[in-house]
N, CA, C and O atoms as a GROMACS GRO file, in nm:
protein
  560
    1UNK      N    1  -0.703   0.672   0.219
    1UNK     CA    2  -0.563   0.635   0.229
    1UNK      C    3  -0.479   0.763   0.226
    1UNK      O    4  -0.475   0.833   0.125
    2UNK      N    5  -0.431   0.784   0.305
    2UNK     CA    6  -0.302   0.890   0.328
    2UNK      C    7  -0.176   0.824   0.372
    2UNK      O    8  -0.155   0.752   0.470
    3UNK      N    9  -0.106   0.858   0.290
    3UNK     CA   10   0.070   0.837   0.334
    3UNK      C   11   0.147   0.896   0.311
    3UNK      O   12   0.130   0.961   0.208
    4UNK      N   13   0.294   0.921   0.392
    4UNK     CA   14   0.421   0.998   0.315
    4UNK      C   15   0.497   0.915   0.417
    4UNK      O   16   0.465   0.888   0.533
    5UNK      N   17   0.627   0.875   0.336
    5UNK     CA   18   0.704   0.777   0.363
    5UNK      C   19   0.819   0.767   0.207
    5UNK      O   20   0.826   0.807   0.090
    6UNK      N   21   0.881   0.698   0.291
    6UNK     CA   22   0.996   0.670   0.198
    6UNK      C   23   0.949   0.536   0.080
    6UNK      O   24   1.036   0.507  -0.002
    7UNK      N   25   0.810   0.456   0.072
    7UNK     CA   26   0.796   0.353  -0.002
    7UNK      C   27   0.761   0.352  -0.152
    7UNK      O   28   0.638   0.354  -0.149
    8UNK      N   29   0.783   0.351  -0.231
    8UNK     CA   30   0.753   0.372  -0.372
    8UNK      C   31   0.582   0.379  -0.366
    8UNK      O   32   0.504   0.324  -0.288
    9UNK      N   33   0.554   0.474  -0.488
    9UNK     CA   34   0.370   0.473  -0.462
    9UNK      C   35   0.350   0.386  -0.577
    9UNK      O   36   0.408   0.376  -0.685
   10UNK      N   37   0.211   0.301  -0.502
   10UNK     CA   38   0.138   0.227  -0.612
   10UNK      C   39   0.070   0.278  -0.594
   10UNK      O   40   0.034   0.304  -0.479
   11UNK      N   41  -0.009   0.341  -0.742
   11UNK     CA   42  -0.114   0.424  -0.818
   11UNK      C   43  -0.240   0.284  -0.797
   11UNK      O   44  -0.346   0.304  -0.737
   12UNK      N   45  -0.211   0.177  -0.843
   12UNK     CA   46  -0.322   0.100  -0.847
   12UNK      C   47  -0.363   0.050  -0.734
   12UNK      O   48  -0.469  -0.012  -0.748
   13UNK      N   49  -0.302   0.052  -0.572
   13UNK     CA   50  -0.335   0.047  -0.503
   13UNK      C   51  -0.474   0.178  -0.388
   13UNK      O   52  -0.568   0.166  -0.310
   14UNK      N   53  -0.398   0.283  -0.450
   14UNK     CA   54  -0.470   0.428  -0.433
   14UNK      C   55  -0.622   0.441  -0.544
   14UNK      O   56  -0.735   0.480  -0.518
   15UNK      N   57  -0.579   0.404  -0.637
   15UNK     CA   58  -0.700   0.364  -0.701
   15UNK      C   59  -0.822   0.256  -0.638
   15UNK      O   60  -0.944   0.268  -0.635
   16UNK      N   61  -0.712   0.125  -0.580
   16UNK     CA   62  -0.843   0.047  -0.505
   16UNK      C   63  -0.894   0.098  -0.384
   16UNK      O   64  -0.986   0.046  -0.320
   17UNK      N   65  -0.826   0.212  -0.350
   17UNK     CA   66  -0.857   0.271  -0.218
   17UNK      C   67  -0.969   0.329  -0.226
   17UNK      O   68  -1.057   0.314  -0.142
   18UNK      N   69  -0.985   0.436  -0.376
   18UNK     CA   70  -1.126   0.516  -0.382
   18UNK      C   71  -1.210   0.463  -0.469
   18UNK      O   72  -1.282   0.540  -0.533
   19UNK      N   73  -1.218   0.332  -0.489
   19UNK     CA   74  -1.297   0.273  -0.571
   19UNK      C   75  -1.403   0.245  -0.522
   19UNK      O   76  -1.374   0.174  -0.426
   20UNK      N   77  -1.527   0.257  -0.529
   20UNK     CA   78  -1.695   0.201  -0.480
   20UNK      C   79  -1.786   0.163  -0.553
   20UNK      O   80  -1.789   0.240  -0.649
   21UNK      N   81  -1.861   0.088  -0.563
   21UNK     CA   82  -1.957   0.046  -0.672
   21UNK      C   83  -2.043   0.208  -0.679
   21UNK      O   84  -2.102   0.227  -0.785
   22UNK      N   85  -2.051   0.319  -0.578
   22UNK     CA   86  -2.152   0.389  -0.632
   22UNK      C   87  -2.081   0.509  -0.731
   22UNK      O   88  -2.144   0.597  -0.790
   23UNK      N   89  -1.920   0.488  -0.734
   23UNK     CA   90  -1.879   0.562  -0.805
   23UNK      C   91  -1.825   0.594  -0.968
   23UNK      O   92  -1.719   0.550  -1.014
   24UNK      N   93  -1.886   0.650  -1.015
   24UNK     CA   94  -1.831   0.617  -1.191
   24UNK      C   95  -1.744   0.717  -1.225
   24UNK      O   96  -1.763   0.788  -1.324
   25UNK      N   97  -1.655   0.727  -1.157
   25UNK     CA   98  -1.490   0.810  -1.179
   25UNK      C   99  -1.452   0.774  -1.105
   25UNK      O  100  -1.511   0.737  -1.003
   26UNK      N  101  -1.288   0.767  -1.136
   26UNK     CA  102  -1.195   0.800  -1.101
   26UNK      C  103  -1.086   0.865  -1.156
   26UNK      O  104  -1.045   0.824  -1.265
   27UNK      N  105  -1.024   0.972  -1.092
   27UNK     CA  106  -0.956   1.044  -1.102
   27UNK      C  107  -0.853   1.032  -1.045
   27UNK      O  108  -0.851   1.005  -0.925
   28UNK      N  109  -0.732   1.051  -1.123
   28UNK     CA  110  -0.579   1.052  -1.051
   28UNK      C  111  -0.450   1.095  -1.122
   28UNK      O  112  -0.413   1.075  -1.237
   29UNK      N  113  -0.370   1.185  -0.983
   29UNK     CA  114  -0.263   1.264  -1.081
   29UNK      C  115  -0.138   1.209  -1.011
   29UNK      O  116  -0.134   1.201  -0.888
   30UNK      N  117  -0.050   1.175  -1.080
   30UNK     CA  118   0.097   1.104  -1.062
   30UNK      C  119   0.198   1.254  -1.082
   30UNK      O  120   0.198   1.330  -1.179
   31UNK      N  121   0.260   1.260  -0.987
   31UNK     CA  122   0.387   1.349  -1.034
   31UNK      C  123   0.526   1.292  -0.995
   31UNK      O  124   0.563   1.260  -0.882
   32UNK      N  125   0.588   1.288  -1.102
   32UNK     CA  126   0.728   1.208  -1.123
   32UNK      C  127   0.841   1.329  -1.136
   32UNK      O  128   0.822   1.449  -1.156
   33UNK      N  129   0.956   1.261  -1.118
   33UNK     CA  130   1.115   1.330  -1.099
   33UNK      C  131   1.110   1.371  -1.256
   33UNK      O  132   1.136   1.272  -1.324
   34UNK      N  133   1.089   1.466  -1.321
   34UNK     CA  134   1.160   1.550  -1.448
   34UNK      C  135   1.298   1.540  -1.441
   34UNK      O  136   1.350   1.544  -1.329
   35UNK      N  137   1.378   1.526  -1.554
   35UNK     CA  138   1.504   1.572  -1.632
   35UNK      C  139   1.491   1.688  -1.560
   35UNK      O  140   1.519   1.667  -1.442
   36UNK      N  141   1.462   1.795  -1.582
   36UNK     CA  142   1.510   1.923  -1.580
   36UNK      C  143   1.373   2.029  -1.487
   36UNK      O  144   1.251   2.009  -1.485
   37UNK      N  145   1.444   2.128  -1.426
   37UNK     CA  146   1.344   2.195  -1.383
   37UNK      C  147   1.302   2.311  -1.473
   37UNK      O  148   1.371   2.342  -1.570
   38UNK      N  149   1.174   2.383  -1.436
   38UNK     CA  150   1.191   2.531  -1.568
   38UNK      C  151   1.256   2.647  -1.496
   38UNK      O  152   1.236   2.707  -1.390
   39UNK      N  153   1.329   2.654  -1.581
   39UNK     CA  154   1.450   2.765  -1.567
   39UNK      C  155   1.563   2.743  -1.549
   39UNK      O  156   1.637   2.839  -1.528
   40UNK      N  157   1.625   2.592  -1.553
   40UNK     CA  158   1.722   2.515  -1.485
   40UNK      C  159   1.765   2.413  -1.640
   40UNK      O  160   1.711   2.302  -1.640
   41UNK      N  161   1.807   2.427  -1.698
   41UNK     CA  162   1.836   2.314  -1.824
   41UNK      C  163   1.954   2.225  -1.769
   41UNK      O  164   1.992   2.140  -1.850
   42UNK      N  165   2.047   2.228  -1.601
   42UNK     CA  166   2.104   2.151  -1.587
   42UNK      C  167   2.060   1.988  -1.549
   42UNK      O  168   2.023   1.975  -1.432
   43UNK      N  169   2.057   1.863  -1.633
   43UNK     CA  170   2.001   1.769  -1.599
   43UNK      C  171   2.032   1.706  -1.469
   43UNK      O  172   2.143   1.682  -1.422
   44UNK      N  173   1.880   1.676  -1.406
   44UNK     CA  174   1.837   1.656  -1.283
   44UNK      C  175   1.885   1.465  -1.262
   44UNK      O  176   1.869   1.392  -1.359
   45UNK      N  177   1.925   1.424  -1.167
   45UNK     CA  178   1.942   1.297  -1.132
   45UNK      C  179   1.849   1.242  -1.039
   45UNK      O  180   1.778   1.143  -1.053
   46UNK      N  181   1.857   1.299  -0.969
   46UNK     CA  182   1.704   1.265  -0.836
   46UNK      C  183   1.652   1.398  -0.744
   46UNK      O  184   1.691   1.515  -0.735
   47UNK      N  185   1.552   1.326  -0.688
   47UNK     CA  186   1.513   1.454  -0.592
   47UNK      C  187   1.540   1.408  -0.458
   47UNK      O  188   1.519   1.289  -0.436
   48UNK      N  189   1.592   1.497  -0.344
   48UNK     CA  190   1.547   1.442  -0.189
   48UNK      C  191   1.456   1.504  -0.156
   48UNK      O  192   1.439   1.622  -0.186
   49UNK      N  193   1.372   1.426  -0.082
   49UNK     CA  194   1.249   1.521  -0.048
   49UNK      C  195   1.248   1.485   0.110
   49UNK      O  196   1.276   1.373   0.153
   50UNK      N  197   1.213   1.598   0.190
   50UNK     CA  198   1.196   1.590   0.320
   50UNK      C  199   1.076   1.645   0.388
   50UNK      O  200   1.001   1.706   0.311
   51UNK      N  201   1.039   1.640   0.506
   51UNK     CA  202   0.908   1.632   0.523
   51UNK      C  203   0.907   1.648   0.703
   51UNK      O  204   0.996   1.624   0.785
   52UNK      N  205   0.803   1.687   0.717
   52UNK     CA  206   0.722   1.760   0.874
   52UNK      C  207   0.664   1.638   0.880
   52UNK      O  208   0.581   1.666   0.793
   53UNK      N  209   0.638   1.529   0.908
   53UNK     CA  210   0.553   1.403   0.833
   53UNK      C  211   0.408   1.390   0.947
   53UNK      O  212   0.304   1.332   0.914
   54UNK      N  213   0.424   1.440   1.052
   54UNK     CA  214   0.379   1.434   1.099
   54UNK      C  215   0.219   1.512   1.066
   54UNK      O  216   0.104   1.472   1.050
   55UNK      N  217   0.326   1.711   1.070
   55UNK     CA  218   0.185   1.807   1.033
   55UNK      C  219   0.142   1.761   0.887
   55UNK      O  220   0.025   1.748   0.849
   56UNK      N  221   0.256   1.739   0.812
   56UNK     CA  222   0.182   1.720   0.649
   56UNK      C  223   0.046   1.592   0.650
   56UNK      O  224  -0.055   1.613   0.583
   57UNK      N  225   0.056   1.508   0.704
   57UNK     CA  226  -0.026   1.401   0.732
   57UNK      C  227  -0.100   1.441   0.775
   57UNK      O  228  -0.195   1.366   0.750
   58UNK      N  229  -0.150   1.562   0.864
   58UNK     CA  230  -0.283   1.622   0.903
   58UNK      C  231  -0.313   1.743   0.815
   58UNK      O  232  -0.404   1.826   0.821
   59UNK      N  233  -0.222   1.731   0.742
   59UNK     CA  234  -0.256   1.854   0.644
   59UNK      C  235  -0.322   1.766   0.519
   59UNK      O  236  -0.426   1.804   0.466
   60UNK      N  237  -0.263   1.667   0.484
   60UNK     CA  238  -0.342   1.564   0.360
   60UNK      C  239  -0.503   1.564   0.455
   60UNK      O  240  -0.615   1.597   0.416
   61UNK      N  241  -0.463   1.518   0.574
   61UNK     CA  242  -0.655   1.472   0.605
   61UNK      C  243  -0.748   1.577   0.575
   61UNK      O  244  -0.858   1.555   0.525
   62UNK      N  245  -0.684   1.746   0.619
   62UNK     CA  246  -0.745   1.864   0.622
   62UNK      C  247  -0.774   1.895   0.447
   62UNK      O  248  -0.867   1.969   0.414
   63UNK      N  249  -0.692   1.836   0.352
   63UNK     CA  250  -0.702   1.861   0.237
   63UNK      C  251  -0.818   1.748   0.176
   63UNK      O  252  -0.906   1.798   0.106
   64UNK      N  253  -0.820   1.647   0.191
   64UNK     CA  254  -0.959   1.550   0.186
   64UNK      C  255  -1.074   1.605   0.240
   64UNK      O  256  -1.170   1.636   0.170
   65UNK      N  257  -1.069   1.624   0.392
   65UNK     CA  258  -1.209   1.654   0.405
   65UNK      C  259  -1.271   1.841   0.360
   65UNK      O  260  -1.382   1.894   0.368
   66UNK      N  261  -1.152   1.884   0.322
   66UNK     CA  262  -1.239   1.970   0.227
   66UNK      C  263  -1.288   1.936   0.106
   66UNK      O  264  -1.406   1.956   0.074
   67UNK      N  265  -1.192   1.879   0.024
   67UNK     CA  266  -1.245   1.806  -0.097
   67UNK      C  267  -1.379   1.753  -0.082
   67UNK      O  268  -1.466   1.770  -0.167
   68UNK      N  269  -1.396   1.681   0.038
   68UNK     CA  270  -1.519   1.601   0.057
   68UNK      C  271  -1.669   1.715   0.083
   68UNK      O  272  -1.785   1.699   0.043
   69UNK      N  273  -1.618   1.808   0.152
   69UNK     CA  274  -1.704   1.929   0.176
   69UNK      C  275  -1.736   1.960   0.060
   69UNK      O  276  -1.858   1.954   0.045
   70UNK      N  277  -1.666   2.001  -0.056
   70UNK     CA  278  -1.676   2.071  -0.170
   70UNK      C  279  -1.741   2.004  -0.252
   70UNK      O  280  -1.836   2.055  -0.311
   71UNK      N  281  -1.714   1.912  -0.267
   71UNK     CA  282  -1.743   1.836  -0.386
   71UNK      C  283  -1.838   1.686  -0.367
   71UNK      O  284  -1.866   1.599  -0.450
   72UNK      N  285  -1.874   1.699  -0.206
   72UNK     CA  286  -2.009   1.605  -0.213
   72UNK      C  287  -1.925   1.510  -0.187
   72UNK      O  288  -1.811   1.546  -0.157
   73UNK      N  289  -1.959   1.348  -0.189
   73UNK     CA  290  -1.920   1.199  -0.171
   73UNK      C  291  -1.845   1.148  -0.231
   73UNK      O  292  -1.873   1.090  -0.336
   74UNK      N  293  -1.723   1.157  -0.179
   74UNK     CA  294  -1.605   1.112  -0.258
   74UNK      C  295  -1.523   1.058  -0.185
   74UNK      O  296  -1.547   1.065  -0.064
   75UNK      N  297  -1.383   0.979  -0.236
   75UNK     CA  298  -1.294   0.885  -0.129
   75UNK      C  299  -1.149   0.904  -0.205
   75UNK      O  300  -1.113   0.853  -0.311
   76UNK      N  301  -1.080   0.991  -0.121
   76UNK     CA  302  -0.938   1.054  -0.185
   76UNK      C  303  -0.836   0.949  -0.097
   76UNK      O  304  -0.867   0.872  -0.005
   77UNK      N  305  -0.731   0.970  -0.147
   77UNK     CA  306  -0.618   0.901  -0.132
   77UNK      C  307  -0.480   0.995  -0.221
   77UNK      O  308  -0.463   1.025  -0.339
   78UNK      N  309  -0.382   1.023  -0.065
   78UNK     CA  310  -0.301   1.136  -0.112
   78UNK      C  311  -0.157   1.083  -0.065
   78UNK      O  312  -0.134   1.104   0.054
   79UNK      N  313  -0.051   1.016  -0.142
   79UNK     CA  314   0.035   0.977  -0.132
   79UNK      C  315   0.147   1.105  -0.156
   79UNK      O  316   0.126   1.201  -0.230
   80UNK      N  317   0.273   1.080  -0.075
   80UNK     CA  318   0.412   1.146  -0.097
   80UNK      C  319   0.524   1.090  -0.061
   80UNK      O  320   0.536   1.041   0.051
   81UNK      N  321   0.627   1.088  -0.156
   81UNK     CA  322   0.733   0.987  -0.119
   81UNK      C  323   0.828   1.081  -0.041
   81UNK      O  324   0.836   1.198  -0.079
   82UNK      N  325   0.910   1.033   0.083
   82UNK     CA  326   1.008   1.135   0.161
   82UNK      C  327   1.150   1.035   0.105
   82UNK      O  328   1.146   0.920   0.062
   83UNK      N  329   1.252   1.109   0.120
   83UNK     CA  330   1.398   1.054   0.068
   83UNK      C  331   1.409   1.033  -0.090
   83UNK      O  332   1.339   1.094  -0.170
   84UNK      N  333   1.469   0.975  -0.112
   84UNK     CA  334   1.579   1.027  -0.271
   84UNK      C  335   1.455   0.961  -0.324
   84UNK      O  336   1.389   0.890  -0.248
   85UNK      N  337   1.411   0.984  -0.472
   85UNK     CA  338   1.343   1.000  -0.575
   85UNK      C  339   1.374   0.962  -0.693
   85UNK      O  340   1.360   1.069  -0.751
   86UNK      N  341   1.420   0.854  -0.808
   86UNK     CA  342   1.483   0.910  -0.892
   86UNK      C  343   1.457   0.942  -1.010
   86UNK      O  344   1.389   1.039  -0.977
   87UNK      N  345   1.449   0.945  -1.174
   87UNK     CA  346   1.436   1.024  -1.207
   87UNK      C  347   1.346   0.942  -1.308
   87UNK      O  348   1.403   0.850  -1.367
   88UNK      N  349   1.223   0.962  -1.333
   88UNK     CA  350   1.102   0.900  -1.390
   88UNK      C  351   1.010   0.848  -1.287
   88UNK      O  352   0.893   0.825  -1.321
   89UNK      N  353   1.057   0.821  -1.134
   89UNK     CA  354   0.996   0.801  -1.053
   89UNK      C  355   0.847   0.899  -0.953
   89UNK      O  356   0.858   1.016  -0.916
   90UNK      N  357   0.772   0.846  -0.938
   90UNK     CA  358   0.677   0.894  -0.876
   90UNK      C  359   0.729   0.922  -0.712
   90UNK      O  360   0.789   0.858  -0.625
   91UNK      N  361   0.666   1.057  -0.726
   91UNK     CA  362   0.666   1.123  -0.600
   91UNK      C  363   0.597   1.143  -0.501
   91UNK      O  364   0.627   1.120  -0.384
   92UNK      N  365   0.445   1.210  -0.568
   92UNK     CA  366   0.369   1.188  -0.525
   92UNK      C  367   0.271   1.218  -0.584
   92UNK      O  368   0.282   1.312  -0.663
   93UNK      N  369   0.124   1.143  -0.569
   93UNK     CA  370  -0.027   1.082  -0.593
   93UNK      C  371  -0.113   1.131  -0.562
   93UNK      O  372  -0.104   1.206  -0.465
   94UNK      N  373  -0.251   1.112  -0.634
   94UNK     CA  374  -0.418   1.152  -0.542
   94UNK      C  375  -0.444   1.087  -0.645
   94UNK      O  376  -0.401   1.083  -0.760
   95UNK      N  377  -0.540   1.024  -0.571
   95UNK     CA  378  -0.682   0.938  -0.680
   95UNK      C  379  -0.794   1.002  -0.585
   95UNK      O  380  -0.791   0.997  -0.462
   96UNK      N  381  -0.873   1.048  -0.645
   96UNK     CA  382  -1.057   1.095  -0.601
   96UNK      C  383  -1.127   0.965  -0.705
   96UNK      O  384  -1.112   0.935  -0.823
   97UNK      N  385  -1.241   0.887  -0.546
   97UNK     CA  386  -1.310   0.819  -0.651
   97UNK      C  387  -1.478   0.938  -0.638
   97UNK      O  388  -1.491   0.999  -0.532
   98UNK      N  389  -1.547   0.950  -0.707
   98UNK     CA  390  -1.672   1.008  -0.723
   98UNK      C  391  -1.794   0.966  -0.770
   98UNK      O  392  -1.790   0.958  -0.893
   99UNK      N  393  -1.917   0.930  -0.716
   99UNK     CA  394  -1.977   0.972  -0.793
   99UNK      C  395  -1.981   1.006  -0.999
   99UNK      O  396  -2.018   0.933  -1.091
  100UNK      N  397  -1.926   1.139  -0.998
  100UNK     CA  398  -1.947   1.188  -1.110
  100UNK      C  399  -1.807   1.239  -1.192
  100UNK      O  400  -1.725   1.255  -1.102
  101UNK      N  401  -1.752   1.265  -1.300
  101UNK     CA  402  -1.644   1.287  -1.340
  101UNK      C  403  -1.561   1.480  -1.291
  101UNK      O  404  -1.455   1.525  -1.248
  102UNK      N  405  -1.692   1.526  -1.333
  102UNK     CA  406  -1.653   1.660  -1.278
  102UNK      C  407  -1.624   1.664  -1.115
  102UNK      O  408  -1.506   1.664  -1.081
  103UNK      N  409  -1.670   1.665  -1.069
  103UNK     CA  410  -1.630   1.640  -0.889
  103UNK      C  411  -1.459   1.553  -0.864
  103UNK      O  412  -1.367   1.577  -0.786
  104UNK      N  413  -1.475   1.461  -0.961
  104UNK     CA  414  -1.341   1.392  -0.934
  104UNK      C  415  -1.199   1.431  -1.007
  104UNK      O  416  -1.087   1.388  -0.979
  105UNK      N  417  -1.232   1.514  -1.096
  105UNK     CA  418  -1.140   1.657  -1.151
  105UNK      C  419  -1.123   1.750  -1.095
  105UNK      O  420  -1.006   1.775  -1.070
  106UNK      N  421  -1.211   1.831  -1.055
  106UNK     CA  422  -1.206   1.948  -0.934
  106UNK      C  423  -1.123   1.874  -0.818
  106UNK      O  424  -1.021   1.928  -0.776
  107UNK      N  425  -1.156   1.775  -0.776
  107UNK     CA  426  -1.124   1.788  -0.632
  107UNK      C  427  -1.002   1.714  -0.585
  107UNK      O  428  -0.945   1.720  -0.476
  108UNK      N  429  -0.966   1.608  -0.742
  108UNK     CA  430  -0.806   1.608  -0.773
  108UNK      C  431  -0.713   1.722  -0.796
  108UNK      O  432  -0.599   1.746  -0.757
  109UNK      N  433  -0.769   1.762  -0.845
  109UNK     CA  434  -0.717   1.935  -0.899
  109UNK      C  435  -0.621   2.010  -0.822
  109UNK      O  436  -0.506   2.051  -0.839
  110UNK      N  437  -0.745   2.014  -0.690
  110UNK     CA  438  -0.725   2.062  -0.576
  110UNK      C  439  -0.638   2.011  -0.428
  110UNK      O  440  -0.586   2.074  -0.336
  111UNK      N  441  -0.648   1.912  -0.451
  111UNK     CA  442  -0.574   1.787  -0.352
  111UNK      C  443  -0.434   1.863  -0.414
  111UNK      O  444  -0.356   1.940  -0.356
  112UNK      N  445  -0.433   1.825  -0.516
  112UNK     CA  446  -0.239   1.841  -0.568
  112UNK      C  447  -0.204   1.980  -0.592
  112UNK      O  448  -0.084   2.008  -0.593
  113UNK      N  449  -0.294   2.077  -0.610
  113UNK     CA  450  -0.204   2.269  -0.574
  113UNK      C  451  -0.247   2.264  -0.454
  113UNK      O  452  -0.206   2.378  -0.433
  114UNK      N  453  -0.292   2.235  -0.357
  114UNK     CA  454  -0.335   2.281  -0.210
  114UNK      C  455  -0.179   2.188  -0.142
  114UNK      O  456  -0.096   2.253  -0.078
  115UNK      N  457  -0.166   2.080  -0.159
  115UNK     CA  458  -0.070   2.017  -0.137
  115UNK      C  459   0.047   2.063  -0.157
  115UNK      O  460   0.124   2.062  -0.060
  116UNK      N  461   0.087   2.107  -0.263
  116UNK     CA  462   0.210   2.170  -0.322
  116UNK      C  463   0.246   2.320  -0.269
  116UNK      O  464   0.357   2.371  -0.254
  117UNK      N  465   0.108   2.378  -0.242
  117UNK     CA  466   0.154   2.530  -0.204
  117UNK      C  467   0.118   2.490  -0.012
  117UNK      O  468   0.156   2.601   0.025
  118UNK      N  469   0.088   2.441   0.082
  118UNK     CA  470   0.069   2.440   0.186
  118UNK      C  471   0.162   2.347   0.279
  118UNK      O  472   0.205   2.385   0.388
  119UNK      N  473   0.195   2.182   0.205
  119UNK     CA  474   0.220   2.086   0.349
  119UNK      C  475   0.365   2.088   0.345
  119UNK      O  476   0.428   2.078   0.240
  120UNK      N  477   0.416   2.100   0.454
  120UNK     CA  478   0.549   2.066   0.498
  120UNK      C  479   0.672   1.982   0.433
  120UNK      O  480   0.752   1.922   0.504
  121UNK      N  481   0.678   1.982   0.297
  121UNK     CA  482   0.763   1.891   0.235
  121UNK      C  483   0.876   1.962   0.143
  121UNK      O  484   0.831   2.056   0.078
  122UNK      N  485   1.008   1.936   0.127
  122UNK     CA  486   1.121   2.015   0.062
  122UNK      C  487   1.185   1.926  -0.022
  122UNK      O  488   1.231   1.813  -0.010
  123UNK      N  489   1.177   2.003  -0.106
  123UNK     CA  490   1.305   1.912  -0.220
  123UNK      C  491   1.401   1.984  -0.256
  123UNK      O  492   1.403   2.105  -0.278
  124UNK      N  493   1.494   1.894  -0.262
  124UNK     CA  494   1.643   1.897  -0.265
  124UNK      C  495   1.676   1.846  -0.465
  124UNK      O  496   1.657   1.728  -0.496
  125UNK      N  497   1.715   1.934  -0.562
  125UNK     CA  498   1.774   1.845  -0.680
  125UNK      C  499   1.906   1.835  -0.707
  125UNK      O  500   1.984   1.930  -0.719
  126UNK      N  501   1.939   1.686  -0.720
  126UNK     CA  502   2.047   1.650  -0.760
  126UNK      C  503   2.084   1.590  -0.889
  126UNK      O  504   2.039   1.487  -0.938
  127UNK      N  505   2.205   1.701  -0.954
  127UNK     CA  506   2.249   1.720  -1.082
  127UNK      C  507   2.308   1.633  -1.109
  127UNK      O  508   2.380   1.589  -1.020
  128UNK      N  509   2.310   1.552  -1.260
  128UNK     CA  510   2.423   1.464  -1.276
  128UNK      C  511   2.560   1.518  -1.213
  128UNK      O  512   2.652   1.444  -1.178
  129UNK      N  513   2.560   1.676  -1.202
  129UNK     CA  514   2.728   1.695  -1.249
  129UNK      C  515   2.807   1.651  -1.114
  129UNK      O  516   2.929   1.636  -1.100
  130UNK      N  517   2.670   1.630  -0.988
  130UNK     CA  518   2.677   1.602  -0.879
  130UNK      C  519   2.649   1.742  -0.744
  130UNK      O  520   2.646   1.729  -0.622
  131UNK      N  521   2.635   1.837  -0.808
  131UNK     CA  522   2.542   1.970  -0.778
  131UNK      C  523   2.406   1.981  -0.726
  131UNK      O  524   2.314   1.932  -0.790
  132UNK      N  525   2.382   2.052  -0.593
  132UNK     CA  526   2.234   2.004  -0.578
  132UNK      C  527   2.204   2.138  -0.538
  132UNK      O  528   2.284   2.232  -0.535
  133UNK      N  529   2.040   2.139  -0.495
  133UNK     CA  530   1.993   2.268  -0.503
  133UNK      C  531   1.842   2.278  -0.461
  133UNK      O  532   1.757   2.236  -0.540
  134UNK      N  533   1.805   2.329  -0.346
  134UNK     CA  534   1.692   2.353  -0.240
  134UNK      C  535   1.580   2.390  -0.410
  134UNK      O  536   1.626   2.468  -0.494
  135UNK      N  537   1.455   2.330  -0.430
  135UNK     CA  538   1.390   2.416  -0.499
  135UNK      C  539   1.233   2.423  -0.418
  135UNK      O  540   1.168   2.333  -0.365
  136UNK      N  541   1.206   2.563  -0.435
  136UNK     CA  542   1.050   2.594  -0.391
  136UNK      C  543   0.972   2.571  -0.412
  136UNK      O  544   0.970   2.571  -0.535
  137UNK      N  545   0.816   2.525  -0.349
  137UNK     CA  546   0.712   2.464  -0.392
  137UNK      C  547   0.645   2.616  -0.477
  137UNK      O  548   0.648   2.720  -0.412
  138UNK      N  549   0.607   2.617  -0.570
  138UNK     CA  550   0.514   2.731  -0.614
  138UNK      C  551   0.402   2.707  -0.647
  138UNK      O  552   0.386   2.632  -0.744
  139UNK      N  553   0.285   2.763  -0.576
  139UNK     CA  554   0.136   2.747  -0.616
  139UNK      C  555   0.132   2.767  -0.728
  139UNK      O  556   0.215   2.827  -0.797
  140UNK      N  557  -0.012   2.695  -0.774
  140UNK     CA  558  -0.045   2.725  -0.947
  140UNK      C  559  -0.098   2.847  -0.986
  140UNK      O  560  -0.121   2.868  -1.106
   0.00000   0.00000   0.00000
């Protein structure tokens, strides 16, 4: 399952995505709208997020089937929400189902900094005070 779109993510749906009887993990990382950014103590109201949707969507597949290279038999699912965000809300997702627990840590791991430092997506934060402000993806 790959998506980026404007629809709220269900985690438990991405979960039934990499689920298999031969697998005994699953793994999955949620990242939601923060209060505040680091270095920024002005409180955050939402995010806009915008998106290449097209290349990023071949950039999620290119980011799976390495995962899958790396880490042996596994079934990822890499969600991202595009447009306003708000603030406790999920942004964006990966569930790895595996096999084994280590494989499905690594290669979640990796789905979400390969994602963050490579695919085509921008966010925009908007301040209560009504102030907003381009912020950069930074690798881990």
């Amino acid at each position: 399952m790959i998506a980026i779109g404007p629809e709220p993510i269900d985690l438990a749906a991405l979960i039934a995505a990499v689920s298999r009887p031969a697998h005994g993990a699953i793994c999955s990382f949620l990242g939601t709208t923060r209060e505040t950014s680091p270095g920024d103590d002005r409180p955050v109201e939402a995010l806009d997020y915008e998106a290449y949707v097209e290349l990023a969507r071949a950039d999620f597949e290119a980011i799976a089937a390495e995962a899958r290279a790396r880490w042996g038999p596994l079934e990822i699912a890499i969600c991202h929400r595009t447009g306003r965000v708000a603030l406790g809300e999920a942004s964006v997702a990966v569930a790895v189902g595996s096999p084994h627990r280590g494989a499905a840590f690594d290669a979640c791991e990796f789905a979400i900094d390969t994602l963050k430092a490579k695919a085509p997506i921008w966010k925009r934060e908007t301040y209560r005070d009504g102030d907003t402000a381009w912020i950069a993806n930074t690798p881990p």
